[in-house]
KOLBAZA-626525 format. One record per residue (C-alpha): residue in one letter; residue number from 1; x, y, z. Coordinates in steps of 0.001 Angstrom, whole numbers, plus 500000, padded with zeros to 6 digits. Example, Ala and Ser with C-alpha at 12.3 -4.5 7.8 and 13.67 -1.06 7.14 Angstrom:
<nodes>
[node 'A',1,[512300,495500,507800]];
[node 'S',2,[513670,498940,507140]];
</nodes>
This chain:
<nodes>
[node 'X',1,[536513,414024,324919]];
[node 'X',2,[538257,414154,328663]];
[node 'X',3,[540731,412667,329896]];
[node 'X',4,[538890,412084,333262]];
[node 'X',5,[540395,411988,336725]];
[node 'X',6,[541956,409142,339154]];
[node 'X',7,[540448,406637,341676]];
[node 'X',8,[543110,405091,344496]];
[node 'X',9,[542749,403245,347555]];
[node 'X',10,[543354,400113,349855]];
[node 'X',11,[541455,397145,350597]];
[node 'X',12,[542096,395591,353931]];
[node 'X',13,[541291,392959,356409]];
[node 'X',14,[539442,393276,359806]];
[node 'X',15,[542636,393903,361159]];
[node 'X',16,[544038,397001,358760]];
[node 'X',17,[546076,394594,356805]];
[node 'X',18,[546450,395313,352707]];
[node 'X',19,[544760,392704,350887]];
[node 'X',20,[546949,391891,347738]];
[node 'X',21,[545680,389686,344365]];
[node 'X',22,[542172,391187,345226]];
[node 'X',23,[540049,392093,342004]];
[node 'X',24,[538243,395751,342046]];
[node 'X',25,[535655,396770,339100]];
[node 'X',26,[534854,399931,338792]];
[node 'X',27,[530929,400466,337308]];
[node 'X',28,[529289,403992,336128]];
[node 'X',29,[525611,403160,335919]];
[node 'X',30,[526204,399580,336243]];
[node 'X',31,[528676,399151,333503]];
[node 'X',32,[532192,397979,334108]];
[node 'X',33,[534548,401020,333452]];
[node 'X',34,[537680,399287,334348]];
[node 'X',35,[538919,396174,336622]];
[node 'X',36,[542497,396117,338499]];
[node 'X',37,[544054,393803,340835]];
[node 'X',38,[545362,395277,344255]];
[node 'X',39,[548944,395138,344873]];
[node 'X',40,[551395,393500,347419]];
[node 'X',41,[550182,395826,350034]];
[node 'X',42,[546327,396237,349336]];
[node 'X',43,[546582,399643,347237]];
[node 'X',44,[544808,399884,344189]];
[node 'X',45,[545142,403163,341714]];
[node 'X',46,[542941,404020,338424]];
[node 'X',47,[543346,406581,336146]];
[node 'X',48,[541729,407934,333252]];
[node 'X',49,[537988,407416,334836]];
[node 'X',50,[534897,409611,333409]];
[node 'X',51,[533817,412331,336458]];
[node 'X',52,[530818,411755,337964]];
[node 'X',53,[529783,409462,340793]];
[node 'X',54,[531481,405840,340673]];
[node 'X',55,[530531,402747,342072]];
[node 'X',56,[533427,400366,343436]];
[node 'X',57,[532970,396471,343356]];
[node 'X',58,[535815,394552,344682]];
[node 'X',59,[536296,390584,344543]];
[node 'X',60,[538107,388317,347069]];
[node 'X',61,[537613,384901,347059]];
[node 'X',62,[535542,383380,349926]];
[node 'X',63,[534824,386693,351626]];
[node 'X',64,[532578,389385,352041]];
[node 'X',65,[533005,393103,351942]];
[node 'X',66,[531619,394862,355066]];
[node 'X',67,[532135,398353,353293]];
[node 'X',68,[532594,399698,350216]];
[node 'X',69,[532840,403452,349508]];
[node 'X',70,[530846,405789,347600]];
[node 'X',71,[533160,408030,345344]];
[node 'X',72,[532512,411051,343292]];
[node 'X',73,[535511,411237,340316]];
[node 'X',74,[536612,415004,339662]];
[node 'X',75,[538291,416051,336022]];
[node 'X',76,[541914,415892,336590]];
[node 'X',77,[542129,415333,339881]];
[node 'X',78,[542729,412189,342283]];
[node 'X',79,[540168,410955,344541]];
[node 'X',80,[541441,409006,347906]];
[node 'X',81,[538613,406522,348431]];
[node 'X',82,[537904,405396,351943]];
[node 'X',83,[539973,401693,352987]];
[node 'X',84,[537569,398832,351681]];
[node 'X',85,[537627,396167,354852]];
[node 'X',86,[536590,392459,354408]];
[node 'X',87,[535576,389416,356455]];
[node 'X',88,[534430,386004,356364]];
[node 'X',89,[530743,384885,355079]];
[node 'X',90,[528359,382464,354422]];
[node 'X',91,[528115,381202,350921]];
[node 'X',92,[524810,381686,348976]];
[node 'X',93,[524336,379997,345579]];
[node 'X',94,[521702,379509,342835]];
[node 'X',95,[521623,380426,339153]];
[node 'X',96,[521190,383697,336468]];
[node 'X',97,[518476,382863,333742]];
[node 'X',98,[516933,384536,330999]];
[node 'X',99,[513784,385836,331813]];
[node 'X',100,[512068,385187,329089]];
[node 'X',101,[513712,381820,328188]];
[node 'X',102,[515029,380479,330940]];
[node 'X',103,[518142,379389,330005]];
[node 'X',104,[521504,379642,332151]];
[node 'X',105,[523135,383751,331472]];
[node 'X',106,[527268,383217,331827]];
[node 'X',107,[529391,386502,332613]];
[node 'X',108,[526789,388057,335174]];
[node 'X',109,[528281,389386,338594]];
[node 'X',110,[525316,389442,341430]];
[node 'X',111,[525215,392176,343770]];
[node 'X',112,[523218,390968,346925]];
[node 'X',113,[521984,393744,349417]];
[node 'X',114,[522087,392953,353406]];
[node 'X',115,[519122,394165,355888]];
[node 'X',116,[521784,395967,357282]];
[node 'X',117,[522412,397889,353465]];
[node 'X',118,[525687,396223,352857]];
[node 'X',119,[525886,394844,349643]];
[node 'X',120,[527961,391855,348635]];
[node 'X',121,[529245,390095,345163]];
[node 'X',122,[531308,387134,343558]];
[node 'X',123,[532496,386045,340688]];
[node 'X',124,[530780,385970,337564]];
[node 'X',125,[528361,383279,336338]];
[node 'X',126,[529587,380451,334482]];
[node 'X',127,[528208,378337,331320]];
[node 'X',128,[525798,377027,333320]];
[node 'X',129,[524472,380469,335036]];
[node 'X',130,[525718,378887,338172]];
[node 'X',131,[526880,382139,340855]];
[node 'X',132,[528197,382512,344698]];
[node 'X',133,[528270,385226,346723]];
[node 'X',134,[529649,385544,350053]];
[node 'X',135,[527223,387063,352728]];
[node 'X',136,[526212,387887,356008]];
[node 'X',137,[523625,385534,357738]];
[node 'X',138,[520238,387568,357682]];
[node 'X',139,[517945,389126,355419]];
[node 'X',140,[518692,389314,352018]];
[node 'X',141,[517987,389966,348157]];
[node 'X',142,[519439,390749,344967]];
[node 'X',143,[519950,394054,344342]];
[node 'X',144,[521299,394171,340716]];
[node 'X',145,[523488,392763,338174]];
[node 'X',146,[526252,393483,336197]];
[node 'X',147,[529077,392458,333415]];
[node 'X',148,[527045,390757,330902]];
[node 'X',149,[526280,393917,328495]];
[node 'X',150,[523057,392224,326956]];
[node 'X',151,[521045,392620,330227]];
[node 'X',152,[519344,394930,332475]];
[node 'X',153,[521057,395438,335636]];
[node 'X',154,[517682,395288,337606]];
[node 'X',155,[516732,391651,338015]];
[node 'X',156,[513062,390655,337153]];
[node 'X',157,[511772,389474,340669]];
[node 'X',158,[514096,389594,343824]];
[node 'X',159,[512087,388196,346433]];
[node 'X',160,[514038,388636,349838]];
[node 'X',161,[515515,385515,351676]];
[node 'X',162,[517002,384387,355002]];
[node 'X',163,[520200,383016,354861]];
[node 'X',164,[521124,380969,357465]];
[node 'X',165,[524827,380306,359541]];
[node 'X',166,[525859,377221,357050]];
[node 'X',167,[524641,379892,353786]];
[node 'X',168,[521589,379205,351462]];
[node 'X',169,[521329,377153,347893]];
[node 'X',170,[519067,377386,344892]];
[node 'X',171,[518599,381211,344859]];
[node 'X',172,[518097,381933,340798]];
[node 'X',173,[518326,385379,339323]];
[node 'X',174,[516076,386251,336430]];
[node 'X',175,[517767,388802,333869]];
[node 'X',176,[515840,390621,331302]];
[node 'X',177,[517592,391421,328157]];
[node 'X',178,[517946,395093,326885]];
[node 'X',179,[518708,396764,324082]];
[node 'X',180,[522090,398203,322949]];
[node 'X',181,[522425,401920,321358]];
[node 'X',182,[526080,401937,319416]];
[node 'X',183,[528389,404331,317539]];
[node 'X',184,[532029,405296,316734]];
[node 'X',185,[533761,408185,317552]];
[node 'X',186,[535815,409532,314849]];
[node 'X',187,[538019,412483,314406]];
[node 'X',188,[537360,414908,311491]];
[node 'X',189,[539322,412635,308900]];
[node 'X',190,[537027,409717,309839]];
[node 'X',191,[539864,407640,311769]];
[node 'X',192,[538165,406415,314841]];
[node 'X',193,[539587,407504,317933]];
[node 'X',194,[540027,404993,320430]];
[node 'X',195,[539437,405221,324297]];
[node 'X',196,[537590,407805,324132]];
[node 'X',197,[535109,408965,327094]];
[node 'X',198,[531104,409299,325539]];
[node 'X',199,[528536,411280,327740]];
[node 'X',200,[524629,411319,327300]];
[node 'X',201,[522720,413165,329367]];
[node 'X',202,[519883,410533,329120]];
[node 'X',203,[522519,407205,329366]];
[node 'X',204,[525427,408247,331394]];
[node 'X',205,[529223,408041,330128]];
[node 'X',206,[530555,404652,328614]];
[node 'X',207,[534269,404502,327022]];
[node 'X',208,[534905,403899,323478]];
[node 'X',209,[537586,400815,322576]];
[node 'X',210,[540376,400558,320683]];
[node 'X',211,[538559,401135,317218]];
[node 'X',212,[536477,403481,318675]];
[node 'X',213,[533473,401664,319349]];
[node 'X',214,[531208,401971,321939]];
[node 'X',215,[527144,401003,323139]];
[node 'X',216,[524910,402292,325581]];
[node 'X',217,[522383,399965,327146]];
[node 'X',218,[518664,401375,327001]];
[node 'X',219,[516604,400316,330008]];
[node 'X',220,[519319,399201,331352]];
[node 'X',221,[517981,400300,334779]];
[node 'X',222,[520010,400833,337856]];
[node 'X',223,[518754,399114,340505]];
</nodes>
């Protein structure tokens, strides 16, 4: 068990001004780690994150983010990312199904990847598998999924599409589903120990919850 390091930073508009209300996740090997809301002025501050290299995912309705730093986290130490700025876009829509089934996959979050290797995401799916992301007009394709542990992050086919000034419609996402490796950690007496940071070499690092409890995807992929 560690106790990990800290993750801080801004998020911004085109014009250096903080962003507040904005939702940031924070993935490891495409699983959520933890999600936090950026304050009146933009800033943002995690602690307690696993070391080892960290993806950053923020949220803001009805725009895009035009850049989105890459962060290693250190053991005990905190890590100034780089200011995440955002900007209008174009809406693109469709829906996240089950591969093998077909039907609608609620809770997903769909990264989409720009020609220009800016990548993009929006809320999560609904009951329906219904998704938007906000993008720039171009070139583009999903690049993976995340926040629904019972599927790979790599989607099944992800065909690239134009997206045109007024967005795109009917883009669907096919998810396969994966399966889950769990445990409990436990301290010598056999109370579980909650919160507690798991690593596998083969798996990557996943935190336990409250009782303890935690799962690692297998195949998972990571798009």
């Amino acid at each position: 068990m560690t106790r990990g390091g800290s993750l801080s930073g801004r998020i911004v508009d085109e014009q250096g001004r903080g962003v507040s209300g904005a939702w940031l996740h924070i993935l490891d090997s495409r699983r959520i780690l933890h999600t936090v809301r950026t304050s009146s002025n933009g800033s943002y501050n995690l602690p307690g994150l696993p070391a080892g290299e960290c993806n950053i995912m923020p949220q803001v309705k009805n725009r895009i983010v035009s850049s989105v730093p890459e962060v290693s986290i250190i053991e005990g130490k905190t890590v100034r990312a780089d200011d995440i700025v955002i900007r209008d876009g174009v809406p693109l829509t469709g829906r996240v199904l089950d591969a093998a089934t077909g039907r609608p996959v609620e809770g997903v979050h769909v990264v989409i990847e720009h020609e220009s290797k800016q990548r993009m995401t929006g809320s999560a799916s609904d009951k329906q598998g219904r998704y938007e992301v906000r993008v720039l007009p171009g070139k583009v394709k999903a690049s993976y999924a995340y926040g629904n542990p019972d599927y790979q992050a790599c989607p099944e086919s992800s065909p690239e599409v134009s997206v045109p000034a007024r967005g795109l419609s009917g883009i669907d996402i096919k998810l396969k589903k994966c399966e889950v490796a769990r445990g409990r950690v436990v301290d010598e007496s056999g109370r579980p120990v909650g919160r507690a940071i798991v690593k596998c070499r083969e798996m990557g690092v996943v935190r336990a919850d409250a009782k303890g409890e935690f799962k690692f995807l297998l195949g998972a992929g990571s798009g």
